[in-house]
C-alpha positions in Angstrom: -53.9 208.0 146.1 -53.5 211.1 148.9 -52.1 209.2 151.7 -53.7 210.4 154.8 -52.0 211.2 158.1 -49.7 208.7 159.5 -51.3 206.4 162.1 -49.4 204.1 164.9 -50.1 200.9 164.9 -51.8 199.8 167.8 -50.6 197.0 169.8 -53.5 194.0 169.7 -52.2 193.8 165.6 -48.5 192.9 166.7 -48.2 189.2 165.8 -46.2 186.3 166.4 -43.3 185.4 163.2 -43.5 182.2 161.9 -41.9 179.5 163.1 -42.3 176.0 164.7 -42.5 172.7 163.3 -45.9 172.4 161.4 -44.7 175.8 159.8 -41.8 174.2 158.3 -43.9 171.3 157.5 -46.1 173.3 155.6 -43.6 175.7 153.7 -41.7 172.3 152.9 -44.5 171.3 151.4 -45.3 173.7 149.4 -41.6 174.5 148.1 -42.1 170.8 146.8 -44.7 171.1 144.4 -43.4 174.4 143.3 -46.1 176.2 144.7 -47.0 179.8 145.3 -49.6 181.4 148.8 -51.2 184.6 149.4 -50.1 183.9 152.5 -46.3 185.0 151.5 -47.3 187.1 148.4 -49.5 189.5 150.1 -47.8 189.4 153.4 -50.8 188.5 155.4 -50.2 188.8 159.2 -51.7 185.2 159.8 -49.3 183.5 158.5 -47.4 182.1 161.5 -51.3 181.0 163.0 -52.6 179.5 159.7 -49.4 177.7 158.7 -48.5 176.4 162.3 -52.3 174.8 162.0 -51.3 173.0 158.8 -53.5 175.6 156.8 -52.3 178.0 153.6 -54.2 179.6 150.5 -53.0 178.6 147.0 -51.8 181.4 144.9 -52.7 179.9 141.3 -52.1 181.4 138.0 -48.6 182.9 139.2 -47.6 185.5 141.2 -47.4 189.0 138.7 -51.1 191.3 139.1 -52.4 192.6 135.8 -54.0 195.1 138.0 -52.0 195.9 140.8 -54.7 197.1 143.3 -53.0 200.0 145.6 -53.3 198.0 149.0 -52.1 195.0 147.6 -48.4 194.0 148.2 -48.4 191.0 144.9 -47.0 192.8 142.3 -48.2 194.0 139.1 -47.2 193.6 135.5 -47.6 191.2 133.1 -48.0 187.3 133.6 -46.7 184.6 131.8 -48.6 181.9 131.0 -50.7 179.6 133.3 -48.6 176.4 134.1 -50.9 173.2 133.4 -49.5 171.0 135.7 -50.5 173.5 138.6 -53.8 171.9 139.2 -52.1 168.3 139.7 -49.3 170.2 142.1 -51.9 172.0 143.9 -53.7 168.7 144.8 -50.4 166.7 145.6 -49.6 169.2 148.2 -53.0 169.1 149.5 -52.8 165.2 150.0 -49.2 165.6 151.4 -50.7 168.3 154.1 -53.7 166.1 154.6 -56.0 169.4 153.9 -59.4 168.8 154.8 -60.8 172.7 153.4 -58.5 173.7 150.8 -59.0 177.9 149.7 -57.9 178.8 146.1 -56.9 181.7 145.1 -55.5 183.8 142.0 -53.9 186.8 140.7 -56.1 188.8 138.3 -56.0 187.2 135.0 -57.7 189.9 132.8 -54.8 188.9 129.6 -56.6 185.3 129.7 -59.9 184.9 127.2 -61.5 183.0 130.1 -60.1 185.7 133.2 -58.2 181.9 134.9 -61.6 180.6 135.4 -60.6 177.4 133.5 -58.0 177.1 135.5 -60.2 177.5 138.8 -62.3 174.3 137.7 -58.8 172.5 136.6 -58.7 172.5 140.2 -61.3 171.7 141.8 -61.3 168.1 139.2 -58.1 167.3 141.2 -58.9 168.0 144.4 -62.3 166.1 144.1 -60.1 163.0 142.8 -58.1 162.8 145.9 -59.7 159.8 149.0 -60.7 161.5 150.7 -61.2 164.8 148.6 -61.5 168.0 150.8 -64.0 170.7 150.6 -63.0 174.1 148.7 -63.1 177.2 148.9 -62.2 179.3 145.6 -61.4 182.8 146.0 -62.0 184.7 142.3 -61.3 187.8 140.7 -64.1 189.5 138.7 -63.3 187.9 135.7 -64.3 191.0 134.2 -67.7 190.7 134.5 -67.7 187.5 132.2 -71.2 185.3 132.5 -69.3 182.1 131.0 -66.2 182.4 133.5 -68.3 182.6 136.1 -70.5 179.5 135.2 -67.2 177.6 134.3 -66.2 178.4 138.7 -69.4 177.6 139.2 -69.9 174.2 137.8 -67.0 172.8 139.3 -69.1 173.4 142.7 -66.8 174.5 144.8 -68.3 174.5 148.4 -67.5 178.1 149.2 -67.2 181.1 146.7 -65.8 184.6 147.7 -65.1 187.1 146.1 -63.9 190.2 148.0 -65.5 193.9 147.3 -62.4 195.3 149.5 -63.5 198.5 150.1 -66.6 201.0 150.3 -67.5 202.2 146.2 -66.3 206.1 147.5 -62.8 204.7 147.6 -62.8 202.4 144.5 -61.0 204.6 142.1 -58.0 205.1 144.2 -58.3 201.7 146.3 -59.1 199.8 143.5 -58.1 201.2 139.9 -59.9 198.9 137.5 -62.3 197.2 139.6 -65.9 198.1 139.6 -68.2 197.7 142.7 -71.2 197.6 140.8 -69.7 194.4 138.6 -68.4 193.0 141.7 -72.1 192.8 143.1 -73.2 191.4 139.9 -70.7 188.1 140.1 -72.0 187.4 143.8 -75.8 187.8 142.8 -75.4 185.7 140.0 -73.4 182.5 141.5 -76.1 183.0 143.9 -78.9 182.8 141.0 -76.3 180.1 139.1 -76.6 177.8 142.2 -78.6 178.3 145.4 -77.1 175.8 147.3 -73.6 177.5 146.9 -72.4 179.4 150.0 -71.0 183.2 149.0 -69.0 185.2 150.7 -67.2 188.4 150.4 -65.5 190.5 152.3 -63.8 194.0 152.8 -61.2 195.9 154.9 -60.7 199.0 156.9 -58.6 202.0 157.3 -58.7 203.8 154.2 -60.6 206.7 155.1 -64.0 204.8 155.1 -67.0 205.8 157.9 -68.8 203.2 159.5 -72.3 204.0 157.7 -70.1 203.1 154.8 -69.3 200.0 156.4 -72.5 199.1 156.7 -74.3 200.0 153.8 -71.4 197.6 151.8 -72.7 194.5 154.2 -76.2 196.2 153.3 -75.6 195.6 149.3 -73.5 192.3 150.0 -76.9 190.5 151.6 -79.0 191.6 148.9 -77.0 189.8 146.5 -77.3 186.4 148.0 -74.2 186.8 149.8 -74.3 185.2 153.2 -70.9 185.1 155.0 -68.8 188.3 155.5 -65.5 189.1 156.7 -64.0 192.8 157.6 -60.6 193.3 158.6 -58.1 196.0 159.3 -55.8 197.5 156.2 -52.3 197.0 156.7 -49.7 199.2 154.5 -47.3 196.2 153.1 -44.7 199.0 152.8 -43.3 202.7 152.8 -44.8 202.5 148.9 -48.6 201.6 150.0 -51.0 204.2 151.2 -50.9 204.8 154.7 -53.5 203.7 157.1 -55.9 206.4 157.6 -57.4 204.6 160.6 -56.8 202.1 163.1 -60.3 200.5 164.2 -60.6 199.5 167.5 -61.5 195.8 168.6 -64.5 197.4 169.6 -65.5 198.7 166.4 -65.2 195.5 164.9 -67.2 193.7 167.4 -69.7 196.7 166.6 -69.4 195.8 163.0 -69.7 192.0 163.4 -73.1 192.7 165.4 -74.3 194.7 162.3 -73.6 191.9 160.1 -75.6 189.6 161.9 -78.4 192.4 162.5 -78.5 192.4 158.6 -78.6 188.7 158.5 -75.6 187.5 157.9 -75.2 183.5 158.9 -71.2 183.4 159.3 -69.5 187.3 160.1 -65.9 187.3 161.3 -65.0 191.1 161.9 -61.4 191.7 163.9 -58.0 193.7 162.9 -56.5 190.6 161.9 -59.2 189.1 159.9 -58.4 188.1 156.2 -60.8 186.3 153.7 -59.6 182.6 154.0 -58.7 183.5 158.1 -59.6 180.0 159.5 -62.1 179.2 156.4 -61.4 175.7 157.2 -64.3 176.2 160.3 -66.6 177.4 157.4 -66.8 174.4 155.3 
């Protein structure tokens, strides 16, 4: 990818480090049951916020990318194989934590017959089995396109499913080496068509070179897929090895862009420089 011109980070996306009691609490927690979060894996810069709330997303399915997407800080390579007793570990740390909305994540899984969707359901069957079980939100790769991955997510009836397009389809080749948007619009119209009742949501970030009409003709093609929550957020290089940021967005850009959304029709839009996917998905549920 060309990295554009070097921007400085503005000041309203310096945030607080870690620390405090519940953030301990949490990171004990999850050490216990041997358990991996985006949260640490892909640096995410609400991390002190979300964990010192008693909130984290599960990174299931290990922590090694068989993509490796350019913004993304998890690395790549190749996975080992998916640990069955993650489901059961998952849920024990949810009942230690006392989650109420408990998001779900993976790495891409495209070695696996089933892309981890298997997995995903694994799950949700021990989350639901907890008293009393929390609502979830499962966060999914593209599964490669795969109908019958999909329908195995699906049926496990997660209350929230996202999957994130990331960026606008100009950008995909260099942003996103091995995705496709087209097949990314696909999986949200068909959970949609799978089952009505299921709330999908998807979401993308700025600051790769992107224009606003861009912007918004993604949020466009989002709604017509069924898709009815959206999240936009600001890119953030993870290191000197990531692209750049081409463009810092202003607060009042995203406010601009969150007033779009709901223009469009969306019923739940959180646009800011510091929103993520799962950023306070526990208000969603």
């Amino acid at each position: 990818m060309t990295r554009p011109a070097h921007a400085e980070r503005p000041p309203w996306l310096k945030v607080r480090a870690p620390f405090g009691g519940e953030v301990a609490r949490v990171a004990e927690v999850l050490d216990k049951h041997g358990l991996v979060t985006v949260c640490r894996e892909a640096r995410c810069p609400n991390v002190g916020e979300c964990w010192g709330e008693g909130t984290a997303t599960v990174l299931v399915l290990g922590d090694v990318c068989f993509r490796g997407c350019s913004f993304c800080s998890v690395k790549p390579g190749t996975p080992g194989l998916p640990d069955p007793t993650e489901p059961e570990r998952v849920a024990a740390a949810a009942a230690d934590l006392r989650w109420k909305h408990v998001v779900v994540t993976s790495v891409t899984r495209d070695d696996l017959p089933d892309g981890g969707a298997g997995h995903f359901a694994a799950v949700v069957r021990e989350l639901r089995a907890l008293s009393p079980p929390p609502s979830v939100e499962l966060l999914v790769p593209d599964f490669s396109g795969s109908r019958e991955a999909l329908s195995t997510v699906v049926s496990a009836r997660p209350e929230i499913l996202a999957h994130n397009v990331e960026t606008v389809p100009r950008l995909y080749p260099s942003v996103r080496p091995g995705a496709v948007y087209e097949r990314s619009l696909e999986l949200l119209s068909r959970a949609c068509r799978m089952d009505p009742r299921l709330m999908v949501k998807s979401g993308l970030m700025v600051g790769f070179g992107e224009s606003r009409d861009e912007v918004v003709a993604v949020m466009e093609d989002l709604y017509r897929t069924g898709c009815r929550s959206v999240t936009v957020g600001q890119y953030l290089s993870p290191s000197r090895n990531h692209p750049r940021v081409g463009k810092y967005w202003s607060i009042e850009e995203f406010e601009e862009l969150g007033r779009a959304a709901r223009r469009i029709g969306f019923v739940r839009v959180a646009s800011g420089p510091l929103v993520r996917s799962s950023y306070r998905a526990a208000g969603e549920a």
